[in-house]
C-alpha positions as CSV (number, residue, x, y, z in Angstrom):
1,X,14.6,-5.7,8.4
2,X,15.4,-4.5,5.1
3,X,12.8,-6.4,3.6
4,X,10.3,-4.1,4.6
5,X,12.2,-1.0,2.8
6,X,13.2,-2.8,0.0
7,X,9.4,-3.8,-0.7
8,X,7.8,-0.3,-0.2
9,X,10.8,1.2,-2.6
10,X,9.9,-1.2,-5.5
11,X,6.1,0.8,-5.0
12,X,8.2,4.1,-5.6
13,X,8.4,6.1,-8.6
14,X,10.5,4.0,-11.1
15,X,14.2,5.5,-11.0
16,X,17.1,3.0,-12.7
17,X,19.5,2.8,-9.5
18,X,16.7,0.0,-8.4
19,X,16.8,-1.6,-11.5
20,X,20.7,-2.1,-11.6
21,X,21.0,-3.2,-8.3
22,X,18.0,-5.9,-8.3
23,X,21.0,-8.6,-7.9
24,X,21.6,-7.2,-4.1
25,X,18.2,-6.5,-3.8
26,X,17.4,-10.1,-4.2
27,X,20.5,-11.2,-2.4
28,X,19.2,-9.0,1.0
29,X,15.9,-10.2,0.3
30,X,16.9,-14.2,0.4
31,X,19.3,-13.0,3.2
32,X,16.7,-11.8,5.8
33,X,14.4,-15.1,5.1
34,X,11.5,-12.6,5.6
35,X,10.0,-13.7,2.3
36,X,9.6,-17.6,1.3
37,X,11.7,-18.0,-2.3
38,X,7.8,-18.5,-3.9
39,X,7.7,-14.7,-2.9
40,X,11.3,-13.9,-3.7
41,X,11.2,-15.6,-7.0
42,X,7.7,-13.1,-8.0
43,X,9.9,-9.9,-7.5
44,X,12.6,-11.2,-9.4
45,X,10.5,-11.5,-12.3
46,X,8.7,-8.3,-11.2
47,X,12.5,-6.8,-11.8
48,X,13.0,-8.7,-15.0
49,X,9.9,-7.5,-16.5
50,X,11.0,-3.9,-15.7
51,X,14.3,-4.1,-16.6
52,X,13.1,-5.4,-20.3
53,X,10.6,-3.0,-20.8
54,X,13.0,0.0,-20.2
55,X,12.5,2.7,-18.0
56,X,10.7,5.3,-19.8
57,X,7.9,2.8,-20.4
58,X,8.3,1.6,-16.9
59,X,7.6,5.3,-15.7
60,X,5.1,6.0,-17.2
61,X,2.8,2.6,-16.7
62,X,3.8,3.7,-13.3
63,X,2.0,7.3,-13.5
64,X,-0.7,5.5,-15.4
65,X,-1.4,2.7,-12.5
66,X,-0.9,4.6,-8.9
67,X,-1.6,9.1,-10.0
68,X,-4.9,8.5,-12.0
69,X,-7.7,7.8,-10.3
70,X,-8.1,6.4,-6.5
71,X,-8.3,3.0,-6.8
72,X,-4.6,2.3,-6.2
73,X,-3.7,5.0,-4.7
74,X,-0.2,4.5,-2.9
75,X,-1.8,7.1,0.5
76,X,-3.6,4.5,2.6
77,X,-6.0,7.1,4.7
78,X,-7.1,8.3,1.3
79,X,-8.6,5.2,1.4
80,X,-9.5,4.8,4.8
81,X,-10.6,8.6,5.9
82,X,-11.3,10.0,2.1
83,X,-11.1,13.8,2.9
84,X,-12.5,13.7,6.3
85,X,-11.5,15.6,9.2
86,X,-10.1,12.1,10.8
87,X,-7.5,11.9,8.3
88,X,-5.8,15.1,9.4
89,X,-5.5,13.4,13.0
90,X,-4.1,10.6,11.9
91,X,-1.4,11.6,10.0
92,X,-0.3,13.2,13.0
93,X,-0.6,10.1,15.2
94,X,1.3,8.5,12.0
95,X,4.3,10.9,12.2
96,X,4.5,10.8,15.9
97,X,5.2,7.1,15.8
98,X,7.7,7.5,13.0
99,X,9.5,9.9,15.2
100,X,9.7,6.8,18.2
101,X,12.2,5.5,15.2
102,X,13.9,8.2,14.1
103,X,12.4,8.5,11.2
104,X,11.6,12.2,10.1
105,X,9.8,13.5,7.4
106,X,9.7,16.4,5.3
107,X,7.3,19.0,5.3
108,X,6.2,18.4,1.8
109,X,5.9,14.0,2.2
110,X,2.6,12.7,3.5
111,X,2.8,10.2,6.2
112,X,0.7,7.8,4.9
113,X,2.1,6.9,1.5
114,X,2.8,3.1,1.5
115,X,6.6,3.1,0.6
116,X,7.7,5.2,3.5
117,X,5.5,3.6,6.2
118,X,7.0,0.3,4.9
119,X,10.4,1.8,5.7
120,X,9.3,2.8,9.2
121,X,8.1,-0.9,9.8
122,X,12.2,-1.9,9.0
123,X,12.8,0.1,11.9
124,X,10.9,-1.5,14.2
125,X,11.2,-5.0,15.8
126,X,10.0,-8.2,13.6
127,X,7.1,-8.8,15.9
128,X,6.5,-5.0,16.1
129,X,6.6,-4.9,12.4
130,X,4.5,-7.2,11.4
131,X,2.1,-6.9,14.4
132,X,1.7,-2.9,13.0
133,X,1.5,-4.0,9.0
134,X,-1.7,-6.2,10.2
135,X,-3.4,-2.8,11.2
136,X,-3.9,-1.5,7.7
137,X,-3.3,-5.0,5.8
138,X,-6.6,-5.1,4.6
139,X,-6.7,-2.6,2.9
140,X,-3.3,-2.9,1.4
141,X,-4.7,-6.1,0.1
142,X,-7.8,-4.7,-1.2
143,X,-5.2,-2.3,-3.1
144,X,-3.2,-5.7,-4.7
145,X,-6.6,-7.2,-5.3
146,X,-7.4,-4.4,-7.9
147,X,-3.7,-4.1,-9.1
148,X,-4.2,-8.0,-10.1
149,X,-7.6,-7.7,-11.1
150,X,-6.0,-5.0,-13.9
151,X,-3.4,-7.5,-14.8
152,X,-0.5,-4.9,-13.2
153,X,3.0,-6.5,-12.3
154,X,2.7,-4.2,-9.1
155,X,0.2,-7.1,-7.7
156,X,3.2,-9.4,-6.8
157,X,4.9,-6.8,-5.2
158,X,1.6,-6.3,-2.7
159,X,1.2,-9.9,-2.6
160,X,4.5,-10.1,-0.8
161,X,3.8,-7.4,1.0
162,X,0.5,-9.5,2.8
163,X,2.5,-12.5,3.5
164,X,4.5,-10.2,5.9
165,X,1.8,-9.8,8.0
166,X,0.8,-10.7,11.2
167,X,-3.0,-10.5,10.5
168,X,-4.8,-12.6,7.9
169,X,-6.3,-11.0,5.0
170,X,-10.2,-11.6,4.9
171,X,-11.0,-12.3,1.2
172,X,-14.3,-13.1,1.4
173,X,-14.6,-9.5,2.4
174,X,-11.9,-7.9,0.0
175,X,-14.5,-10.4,-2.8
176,X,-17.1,-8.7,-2.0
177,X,-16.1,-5.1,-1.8
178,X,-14.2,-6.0,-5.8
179,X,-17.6,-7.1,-6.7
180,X,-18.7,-3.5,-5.7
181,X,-16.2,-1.6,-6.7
182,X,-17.1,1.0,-9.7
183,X,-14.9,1.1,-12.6
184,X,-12.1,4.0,-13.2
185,X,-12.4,7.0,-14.8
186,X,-11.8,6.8,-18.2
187,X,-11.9,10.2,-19.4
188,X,-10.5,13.9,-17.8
189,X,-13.7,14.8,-16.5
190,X,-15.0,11.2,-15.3
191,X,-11.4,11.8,-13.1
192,X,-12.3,15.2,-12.3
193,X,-15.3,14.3,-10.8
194,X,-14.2,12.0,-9.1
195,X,-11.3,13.5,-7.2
196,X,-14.1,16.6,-6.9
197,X,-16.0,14.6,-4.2
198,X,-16.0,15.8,-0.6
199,X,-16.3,12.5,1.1
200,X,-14.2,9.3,-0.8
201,X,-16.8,6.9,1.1
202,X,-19.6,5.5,2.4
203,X,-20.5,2.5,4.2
204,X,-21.5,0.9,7.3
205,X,-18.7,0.4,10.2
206,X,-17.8,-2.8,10.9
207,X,-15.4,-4.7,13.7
208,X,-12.1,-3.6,14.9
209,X,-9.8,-5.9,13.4
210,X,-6.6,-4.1,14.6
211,X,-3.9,-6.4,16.5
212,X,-3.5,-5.8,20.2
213,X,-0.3,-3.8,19.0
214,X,-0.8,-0.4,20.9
215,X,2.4,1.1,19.6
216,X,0.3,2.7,16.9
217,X,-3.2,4.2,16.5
218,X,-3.3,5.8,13.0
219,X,-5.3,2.7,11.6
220,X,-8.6,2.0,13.9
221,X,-11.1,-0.4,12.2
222,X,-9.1,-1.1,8.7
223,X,-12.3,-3.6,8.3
224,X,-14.3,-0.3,8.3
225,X,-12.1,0.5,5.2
226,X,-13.3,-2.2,3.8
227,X,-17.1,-1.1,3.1
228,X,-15.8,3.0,2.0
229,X,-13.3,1.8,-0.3
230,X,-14.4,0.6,-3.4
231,X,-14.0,3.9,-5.4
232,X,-16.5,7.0,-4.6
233,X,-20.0,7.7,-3.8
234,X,-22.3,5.5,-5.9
């Protein structure tokens, strides 16, 4: 289930050992028959792109897309909880379930950042695996929806990342919620402001959409997500 790693580290801060190795990247990718070739064949140009454009450049678009501002923000209960007192609970329900798989983390690494839960997931079963993704797909989607809606090559790597899922994506909802969704900051203090904000969001709950999956708790009502994330208080 290497798939799943191999994904969330392509969401990682750009180093060049990825870049070198994309040839058995692709090769476990195509190997494992997670991914159709349509999906295979949009990170290989996703590496290509990278590759070309050299790795300072890569580093910094990198920076530029996922550290300023929330809107793609790589910690998923920063968009689900904001900086409510849920979110502390469940990133301890998140790193008690990496534990079931061996999988221990630092002190310093928050639980929720989107490469490393993808690596627990290639612990798990396939069924498991996808069955647990569909918990928080939506908004992972809602995530690639803005990434392609600023024209960022990190949007193919998400839309792969949805196809892996158990759980269908609603995009009438994730329309909606774009439609909604204010703009980033574009100066220092417009960003001050808005990571100044007690509460990330606001919104109505709506239904449960988790899979019957009970191996995990840390993401109740993703659909809930759906109304809180579209970038701050308005």
């Amino acid at each position: 289930m290497k798939t799943f790693k191999l994904l969330g580290l392509l969401l990682t801060y750009p180093e060049g050992t990825v870049y070198s190795a994309s040839d058995e990247l692709l090769q476990t990718l195509r190997s494992e028959t997670l991914l159709s070739e349509k999906f295979i064949k949009k990170v290989e140009i996703f590496l290509t792109a990278q590759k070309k454009r050299g790795l300072m450049v890569a580093q910094e678009d990198y920076v530029e897309t996922f550290d300023h501002g929330r809107a793609h923000c790589l910690h998923l209960f920063e968009h689900i909880h904001g900086e409510s007192r849920d979110r502390g609970q469940a990133m301890v329900d998140l790193s008690e379930t990496y534990v079931t798989k061996g999988l221990h983390i630092d002190s310093g690494e928050l639980p929720d950042y989107l490469p490393l839960f993808m690596e627990y997931l290639s612990r798990c079963d396939p069924q498991d695996a996808t069955e647990l993704l569909g918990e928080a797909i939506n908004v992972i989607a809602l995530i690639g929806a803005k990434l392609k809606k600023s024209k960022s090559p990190y949007a193919d790597i998400f839309a792969c990342i949805e196809v892996l899922s158990a759980a269908k994506v609603d995009t009438e909802k994730i329309k909606t919620v774009l439609k909604e969704t204010r703009k980033d900051p574009e100066t220092l203090e417009e960003l001050d402001e808005q990571w100044e904000e007690a509460e990330a969001f606001t919104g109505d709950p709506l239904a449960d959409v988790a899979t019957d999956c009970n191996t995990c708790s840390a993401f109740p009502n993703t659909m809930e997500a759906l109304n809180k994330i579209a970038g701050g208080k308005k």
